[in-house]
C-alpha positions as CSV (number, residue, x, y, z in Angstrom):
1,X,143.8,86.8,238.2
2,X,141.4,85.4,235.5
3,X,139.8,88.9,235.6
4,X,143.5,90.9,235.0
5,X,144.4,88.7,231.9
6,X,141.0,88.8,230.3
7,X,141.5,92.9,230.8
8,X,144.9,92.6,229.1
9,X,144.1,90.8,226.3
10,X,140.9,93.0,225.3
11,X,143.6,95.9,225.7
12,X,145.6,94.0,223.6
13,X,143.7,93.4,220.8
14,X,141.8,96.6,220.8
15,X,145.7,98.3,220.6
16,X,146.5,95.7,217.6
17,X,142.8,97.0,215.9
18,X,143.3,100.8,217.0
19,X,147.1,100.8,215.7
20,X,147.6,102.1,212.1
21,X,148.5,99.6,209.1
22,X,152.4,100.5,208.4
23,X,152.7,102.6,205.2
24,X,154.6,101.3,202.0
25,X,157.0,103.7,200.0
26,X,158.2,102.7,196.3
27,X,161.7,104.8,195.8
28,X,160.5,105.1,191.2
29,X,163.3,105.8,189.0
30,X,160.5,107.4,187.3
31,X,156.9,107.8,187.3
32,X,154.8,108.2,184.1
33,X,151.2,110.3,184.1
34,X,150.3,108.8,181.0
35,X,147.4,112.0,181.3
36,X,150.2,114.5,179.8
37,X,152.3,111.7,178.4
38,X,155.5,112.7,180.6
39,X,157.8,110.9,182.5
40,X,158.7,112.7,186.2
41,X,161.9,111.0,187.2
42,X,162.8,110.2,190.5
43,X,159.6,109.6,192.7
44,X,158.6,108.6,195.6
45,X,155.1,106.6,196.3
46,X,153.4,106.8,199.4
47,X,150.9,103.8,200.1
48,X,148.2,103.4,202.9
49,X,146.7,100.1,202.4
50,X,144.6,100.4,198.9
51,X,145.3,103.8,198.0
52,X,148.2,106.3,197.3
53,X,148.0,109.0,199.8
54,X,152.0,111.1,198.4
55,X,153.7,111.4,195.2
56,X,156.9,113.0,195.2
57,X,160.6,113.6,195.0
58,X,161.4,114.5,198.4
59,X,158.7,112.6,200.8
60,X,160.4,111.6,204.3
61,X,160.8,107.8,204.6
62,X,160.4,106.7,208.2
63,X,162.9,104.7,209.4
64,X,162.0,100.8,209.3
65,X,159.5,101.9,206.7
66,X,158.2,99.2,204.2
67,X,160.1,100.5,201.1
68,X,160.4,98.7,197.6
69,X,163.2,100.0,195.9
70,X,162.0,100.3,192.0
71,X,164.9,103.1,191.7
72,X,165.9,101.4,188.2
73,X,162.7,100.7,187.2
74,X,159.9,103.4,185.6
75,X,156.2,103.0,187.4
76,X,153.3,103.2,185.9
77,X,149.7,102.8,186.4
78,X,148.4,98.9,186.2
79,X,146.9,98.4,182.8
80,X,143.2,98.1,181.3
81,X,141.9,94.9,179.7
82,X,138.7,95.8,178.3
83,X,137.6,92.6,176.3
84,X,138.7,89.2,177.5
85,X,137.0,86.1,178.2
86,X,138.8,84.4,181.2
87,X,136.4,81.0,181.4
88,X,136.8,80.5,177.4
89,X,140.1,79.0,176.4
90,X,139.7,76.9,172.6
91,X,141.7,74.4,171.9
92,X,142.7,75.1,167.9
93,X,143.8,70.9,167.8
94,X,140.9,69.6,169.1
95,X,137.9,72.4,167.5
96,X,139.8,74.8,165.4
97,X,139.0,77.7,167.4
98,X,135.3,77.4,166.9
99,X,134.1,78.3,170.6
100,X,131.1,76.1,170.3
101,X,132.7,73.0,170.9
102,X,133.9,74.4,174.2
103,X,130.7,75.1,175.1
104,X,129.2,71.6,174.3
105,X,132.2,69.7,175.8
106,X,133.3,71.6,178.7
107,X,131.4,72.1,181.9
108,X,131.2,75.7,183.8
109,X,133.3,74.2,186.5
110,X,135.9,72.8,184.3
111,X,136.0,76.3,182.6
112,X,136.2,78.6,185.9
113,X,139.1,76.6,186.7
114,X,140.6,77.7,183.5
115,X,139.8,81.2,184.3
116,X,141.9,80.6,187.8
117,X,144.7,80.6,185.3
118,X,143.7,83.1,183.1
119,X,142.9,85.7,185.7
120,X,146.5,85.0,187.5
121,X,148.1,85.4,183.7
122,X,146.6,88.4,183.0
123,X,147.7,89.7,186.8
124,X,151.0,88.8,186.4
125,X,151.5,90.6,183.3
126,X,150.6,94.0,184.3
127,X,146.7,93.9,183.6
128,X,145.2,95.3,187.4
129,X,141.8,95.6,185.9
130,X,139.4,94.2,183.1
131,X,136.2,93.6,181.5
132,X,135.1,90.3,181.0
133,X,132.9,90.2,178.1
134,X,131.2,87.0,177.9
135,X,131.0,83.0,176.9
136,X,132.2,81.9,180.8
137,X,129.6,79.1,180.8
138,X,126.7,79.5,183.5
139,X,128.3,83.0,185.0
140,X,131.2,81.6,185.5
141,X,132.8,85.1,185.3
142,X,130.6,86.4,188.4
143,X,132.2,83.4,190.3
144,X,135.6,84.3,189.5
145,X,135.1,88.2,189.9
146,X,134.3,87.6,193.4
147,X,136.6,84.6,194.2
148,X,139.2,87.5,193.5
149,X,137.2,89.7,195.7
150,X,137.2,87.7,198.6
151,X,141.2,86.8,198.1
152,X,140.3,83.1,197.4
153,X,142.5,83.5,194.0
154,X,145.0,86.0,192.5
155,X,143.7,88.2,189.8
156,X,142.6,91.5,188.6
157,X,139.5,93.8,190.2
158,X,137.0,93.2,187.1
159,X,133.8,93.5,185.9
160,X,131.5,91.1,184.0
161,X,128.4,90.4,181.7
162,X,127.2,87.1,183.1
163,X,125.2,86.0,180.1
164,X,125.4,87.3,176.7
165,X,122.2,88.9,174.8
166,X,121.3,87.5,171.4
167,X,118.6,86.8,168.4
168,X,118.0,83.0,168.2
169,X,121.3,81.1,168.2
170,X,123.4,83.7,169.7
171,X,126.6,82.8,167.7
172,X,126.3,79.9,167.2
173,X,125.1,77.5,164.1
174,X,122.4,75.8,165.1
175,X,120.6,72.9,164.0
176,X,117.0,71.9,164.5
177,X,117.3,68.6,166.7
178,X,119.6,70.8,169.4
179,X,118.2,74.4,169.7
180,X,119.0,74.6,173.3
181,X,122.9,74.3,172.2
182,X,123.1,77.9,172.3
183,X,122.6,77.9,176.3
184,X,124.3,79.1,178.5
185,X,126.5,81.2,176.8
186,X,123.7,82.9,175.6
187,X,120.0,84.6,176.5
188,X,118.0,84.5,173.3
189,X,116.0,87.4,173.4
190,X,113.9,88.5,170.0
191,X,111.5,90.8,171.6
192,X,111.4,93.6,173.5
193,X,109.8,91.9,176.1
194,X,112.5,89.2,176.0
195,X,115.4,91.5,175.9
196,X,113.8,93.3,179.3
197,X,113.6,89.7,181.2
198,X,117.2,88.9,180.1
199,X,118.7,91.8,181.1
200,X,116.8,91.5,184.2
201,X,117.8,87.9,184.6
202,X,121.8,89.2,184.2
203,X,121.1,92.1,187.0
204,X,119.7,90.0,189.2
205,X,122.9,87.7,189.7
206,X,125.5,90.2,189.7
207,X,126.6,91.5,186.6
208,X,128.5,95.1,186.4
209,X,127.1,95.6,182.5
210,X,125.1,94.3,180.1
211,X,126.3,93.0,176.5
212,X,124.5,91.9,173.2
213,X,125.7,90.5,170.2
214,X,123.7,93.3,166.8
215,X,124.6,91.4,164.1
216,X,125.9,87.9,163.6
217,X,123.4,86.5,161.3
218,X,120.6,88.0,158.7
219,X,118.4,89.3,161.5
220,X,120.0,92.4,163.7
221,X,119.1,94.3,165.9
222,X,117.5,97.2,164.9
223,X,118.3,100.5,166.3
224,X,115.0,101.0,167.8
225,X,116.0,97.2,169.6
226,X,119.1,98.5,170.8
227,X,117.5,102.0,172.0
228,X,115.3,99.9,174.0
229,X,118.4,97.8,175.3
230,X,120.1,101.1,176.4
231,X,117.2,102.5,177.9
232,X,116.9,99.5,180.0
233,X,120.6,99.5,181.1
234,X,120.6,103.2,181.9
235,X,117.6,102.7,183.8
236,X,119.6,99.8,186.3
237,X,122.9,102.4,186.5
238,X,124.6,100.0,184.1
239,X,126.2,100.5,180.5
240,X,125.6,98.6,177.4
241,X,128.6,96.9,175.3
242,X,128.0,95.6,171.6
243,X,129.5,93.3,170.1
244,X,129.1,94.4,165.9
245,X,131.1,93.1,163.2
246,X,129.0,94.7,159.9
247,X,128.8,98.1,158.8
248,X,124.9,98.4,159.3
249,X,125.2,96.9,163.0
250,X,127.7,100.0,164.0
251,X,125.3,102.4,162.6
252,X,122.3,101.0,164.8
253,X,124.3,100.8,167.8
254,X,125.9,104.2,167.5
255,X,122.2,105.6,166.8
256,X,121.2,103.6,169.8
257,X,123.8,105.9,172.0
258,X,125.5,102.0,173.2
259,X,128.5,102.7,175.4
260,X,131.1,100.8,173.5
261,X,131.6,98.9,170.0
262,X,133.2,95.9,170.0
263,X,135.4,94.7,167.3
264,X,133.1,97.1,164.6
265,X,135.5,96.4,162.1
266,X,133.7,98.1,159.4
267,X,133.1,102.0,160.2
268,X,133.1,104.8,158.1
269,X,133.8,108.7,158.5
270,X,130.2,109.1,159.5
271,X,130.5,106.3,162.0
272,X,133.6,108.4,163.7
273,X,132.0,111.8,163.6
274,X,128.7,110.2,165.4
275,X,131.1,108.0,168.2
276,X,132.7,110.9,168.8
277,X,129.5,113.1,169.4
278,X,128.2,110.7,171.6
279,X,131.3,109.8,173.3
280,X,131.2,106.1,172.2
281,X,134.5,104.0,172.8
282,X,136.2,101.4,170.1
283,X,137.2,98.1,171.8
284,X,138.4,97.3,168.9
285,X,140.1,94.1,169.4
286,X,142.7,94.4,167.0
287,X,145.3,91.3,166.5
288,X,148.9,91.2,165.8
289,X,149.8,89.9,162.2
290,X,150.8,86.5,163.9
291,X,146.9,86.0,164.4
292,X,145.4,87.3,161.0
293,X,145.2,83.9,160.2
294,X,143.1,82.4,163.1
295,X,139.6,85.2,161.8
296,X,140.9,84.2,158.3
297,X,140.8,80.0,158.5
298,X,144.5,79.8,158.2
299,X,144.4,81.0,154.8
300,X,147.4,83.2,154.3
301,X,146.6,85.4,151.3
302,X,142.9,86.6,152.8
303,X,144.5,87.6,156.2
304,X,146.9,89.5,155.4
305,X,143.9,91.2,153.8
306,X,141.7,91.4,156.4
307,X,144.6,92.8,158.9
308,X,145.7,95.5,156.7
309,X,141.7,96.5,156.6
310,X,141.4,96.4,160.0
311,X,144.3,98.5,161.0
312,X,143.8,100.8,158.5
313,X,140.2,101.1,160.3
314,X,141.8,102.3,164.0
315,X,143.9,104.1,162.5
316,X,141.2,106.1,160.5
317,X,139.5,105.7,164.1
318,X,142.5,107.1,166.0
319,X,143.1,110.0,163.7
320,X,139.4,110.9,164.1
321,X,139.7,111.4,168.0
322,X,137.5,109.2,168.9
323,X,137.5,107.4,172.7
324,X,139.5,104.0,172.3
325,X,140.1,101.2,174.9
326,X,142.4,98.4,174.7
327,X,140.9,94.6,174.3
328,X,142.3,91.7,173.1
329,X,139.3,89.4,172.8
330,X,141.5,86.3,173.5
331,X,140.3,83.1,173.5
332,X,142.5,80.5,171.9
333,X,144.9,78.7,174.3
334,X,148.4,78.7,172.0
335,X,151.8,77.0,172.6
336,X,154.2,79.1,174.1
337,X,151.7,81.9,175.3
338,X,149.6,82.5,178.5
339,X,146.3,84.4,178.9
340,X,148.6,87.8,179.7
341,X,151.6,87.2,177.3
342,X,149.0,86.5,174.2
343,X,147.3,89.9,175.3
344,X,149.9,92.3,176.1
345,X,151.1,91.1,172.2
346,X,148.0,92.9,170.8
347,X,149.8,96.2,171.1
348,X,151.7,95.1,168.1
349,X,148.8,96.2,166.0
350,X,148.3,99.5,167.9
351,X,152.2,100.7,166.8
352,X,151.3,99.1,163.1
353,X,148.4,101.5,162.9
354,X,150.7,105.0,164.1
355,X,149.6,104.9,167.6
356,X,152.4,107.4,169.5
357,X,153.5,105.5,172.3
358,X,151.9,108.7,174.6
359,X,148.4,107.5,173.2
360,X,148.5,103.7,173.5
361,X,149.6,104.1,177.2
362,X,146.2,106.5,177.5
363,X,144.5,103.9,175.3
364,X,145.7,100.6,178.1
365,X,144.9,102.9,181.8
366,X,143.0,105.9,181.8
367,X,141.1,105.2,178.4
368,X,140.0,102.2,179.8
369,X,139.4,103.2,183.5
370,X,136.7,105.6,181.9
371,X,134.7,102.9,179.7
372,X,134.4,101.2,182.9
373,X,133.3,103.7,184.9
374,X,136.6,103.1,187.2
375,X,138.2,106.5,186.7
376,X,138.0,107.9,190.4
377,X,140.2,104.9,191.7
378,X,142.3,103.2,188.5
379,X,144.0,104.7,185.3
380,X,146.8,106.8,186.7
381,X,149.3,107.1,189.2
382,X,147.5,109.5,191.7
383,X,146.7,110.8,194.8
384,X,143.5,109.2,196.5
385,X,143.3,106.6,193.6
386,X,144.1,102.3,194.3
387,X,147.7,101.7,194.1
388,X,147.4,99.9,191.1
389,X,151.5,100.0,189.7
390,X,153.2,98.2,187.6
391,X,157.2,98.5,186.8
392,X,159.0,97.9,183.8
393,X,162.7,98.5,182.4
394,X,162.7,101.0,180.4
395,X,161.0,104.1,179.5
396,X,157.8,102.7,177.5
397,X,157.1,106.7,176.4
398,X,160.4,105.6,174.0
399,X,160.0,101.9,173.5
400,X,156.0,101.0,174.4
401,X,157.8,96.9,173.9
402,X,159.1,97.1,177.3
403,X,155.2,96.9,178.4
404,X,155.7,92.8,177.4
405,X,158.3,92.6,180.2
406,X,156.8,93.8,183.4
407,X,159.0,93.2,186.4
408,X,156.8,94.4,189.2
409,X,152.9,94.4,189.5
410,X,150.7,95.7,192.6
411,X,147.0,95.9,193.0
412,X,145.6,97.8,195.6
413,X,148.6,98.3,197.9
414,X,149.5,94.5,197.6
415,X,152.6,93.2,195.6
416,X,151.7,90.3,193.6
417,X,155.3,90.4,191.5
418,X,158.2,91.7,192.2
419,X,161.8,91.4,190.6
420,X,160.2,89.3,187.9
421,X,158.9,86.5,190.3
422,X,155.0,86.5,190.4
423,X,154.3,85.4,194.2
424,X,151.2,85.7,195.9
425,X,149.9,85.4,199.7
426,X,147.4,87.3,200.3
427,X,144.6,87.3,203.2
428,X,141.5,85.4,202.9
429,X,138.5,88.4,202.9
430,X,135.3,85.7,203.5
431,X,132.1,86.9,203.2
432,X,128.9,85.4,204.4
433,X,125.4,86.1,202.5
């Protein structure tokens, strides 16, 4: 007897194992391929586990099939974060904005817990995949990328720096009593020999790219420095973000052949023609009015100023061609905003500058899929590629403000929120090392 119900329960579990997940269908009002900038109306979405294996208007639906009626909604692919921090979160009443304080006061721990928040946020608001960029502490962002790996939190697939590269003081303003302030947000690295061991260092515990801050102080990086960084990153299969914020930093990291500028808020027509060449992207960061003030000290007059500059700079940027991605570079927790509401509000900026609506989708998926190397699974709503969709009212081709509402949000097959409600339960995927 023992024998016959040990037989029938290895039966019975290798049936359960052998059987074939159920498929999910989404019935679409409409689908957009932000690729050609059309909307296809009335489509049907095919799921088998991660991926999307159908798209169309007249796919059979099983009966008892898993189907999630989205029929007055339009689909879309889940967007691209390109430049966020999730383990940073200032506090403007207690250290104006000024990251450094963050650093000195909180702890890694304290800030990964943050992140928790953050990643959910930026989830929840449409954002299936980003690129962390930085300032999490002791790698705080590698912990978080694979606690949402394994399923321990909710949050978007994502891809991180660890440790950011730097001259002496990284960003920070040092003085002499406390030079090791700068650690560990930052890897000081003033030689060649330096800059090697740190992005060694970074490799070795997990990070997806490598980024270095050009030009923050009086001493840059040269080009022949940031050659030396790219040739190292190529080298490991990884790329190389910069963060530059003067004119003579963009021209040595766009001689260098870097895979992305970040912020660069000073570029010429030169710079363009040489991104463009070279196939460099713009994360340009660019804020909505409401935050001029917060890069200006709160001083009305100068940012006003300094936004109209820096729009008029992606906009001379967009109507050059070159490769933008979206990146909101948020960092200061604000009343009445979350991590994802405060980011999906940078699109402001993007319309302000005479973005069509047809580019700044391209600009938040498939733009950004391709900086990160993604492209094969993320940044459109495709055969063979994750089912990463996200659902919103109305027609964002027409009205690209709908984006801020997003009713619906899966990643990779699984429904995180749905009619509005962000829930999420999904199964534990432990590893052991």
């Amino acid at each position: 007897m023992n024998r016959v119900l040990v037989l029938a329960l290895v039966l019975n579990f290798a049936f359960v194992i052998a059987s074939p997940a159920q498929d999910t269908y989404i019935r679409a009002g409409g689908v957009i391929d932000v690729e050609v900038g059309q909307l296809i109306e009335n489509q049907i979405i095919r799921i088998d586990g991660e991926r999307i294996v159908a798209i169309g208007p007249n796919i059979s639906i099983p009966a008892g099939a898993d189907v999630i009626d989205l029929s007055d909604s339009v689909v879309m692919p889940g967007m691209v974060e390109a430049h966020t921090h999730l383990a940073l979160s200032t506090q403007q009443p207690r250290d104006f904005g000024r990251f450094f304080f963050t650093n000195v006061i909180e702890t890694t721990a304290y800030r990964a817990i943050q992140g928790v928040t953050n990643a959910r946020s930026l989830l929840e608001h449409g954002f299936t995949s980003i690129r962390d960029l930085g300032n999490n502490g002791n790698y705080a962002d590698l912990d978080l990328k694979r606690s949402i790996a394994e399923g321990w939190i909710p949050g978007p697939d994502m891809q991180g720096v660890g440790r950011i590269i730097a001259p002496f003081g990284g960003q920070f303003k040092l003085q002499p009593e406390h030079p090791e302030l700068s650690e560990p947000e930052y890897l000081t690295a003033d030689t060649h020999d330096e800059m090697r061991k740190a992005i060694h260092q970074n490799l070795h515990y997990g990070t997806d790219l490598i980024k270095i801050v050009v030009d923050d102080y009086r001493y840059i990086y040269s080009a022949e420095d940031i050659a030396y960084a790219v040739e190292q990153t190529k080298r490991a299969g990884v790329k190389l973000a910069a963060h530059v914020a003067t004119a003579q930093g963009a021209k040595n990291a766009i001689a260098a052949g870097v895979n992305s500028l970040e912020h660069a808020w000073a570029l010429d027509a030169d710079d363009f023609r040489a991104m463009k060449e070279k196939g460099i992207f713009l994360v340009g960061t660019d804020f909505p009015p409401d935050q001029a003030g917060y890069f200006a000290g709160y001083d009305t007059a100068l940012a006003r100023i300094q936004y109209d500059q820096r729009i008029d700079r992606l906009k001379r940027g967009y109507n050059a061609g070159i490769d933008i991605a979206f990146g909101a570079d948020v960092t200061d927790q604000m009343d009445d905003f979350t991590r994802g509401s405060r980011t999906i509000s940078f699109i402001d900026s993007y319309l302000d500058a005479g973005i069509s609506p047809a580019d700044l989708l391209r600009i938040l998926t498939v733009n950004g899929a391709r900086l990160m190397g993604w492209e094969e699974d993320k940044g459109t709503v495709s055969t063979g590629k994750h089912a990463d969709l996200i659902a919103v009212s109305g027609n964002p081709l027409d009205d690209p403000l709908v984006l801020k509402t997003v009713s619906f949000v899966m990643k990779r097959g699984v429904v995180y929120k749905r009619d509005g409600v962000f829930g999420w339960s999904v199964p534990l995927t432990r590893t052991y090392d």
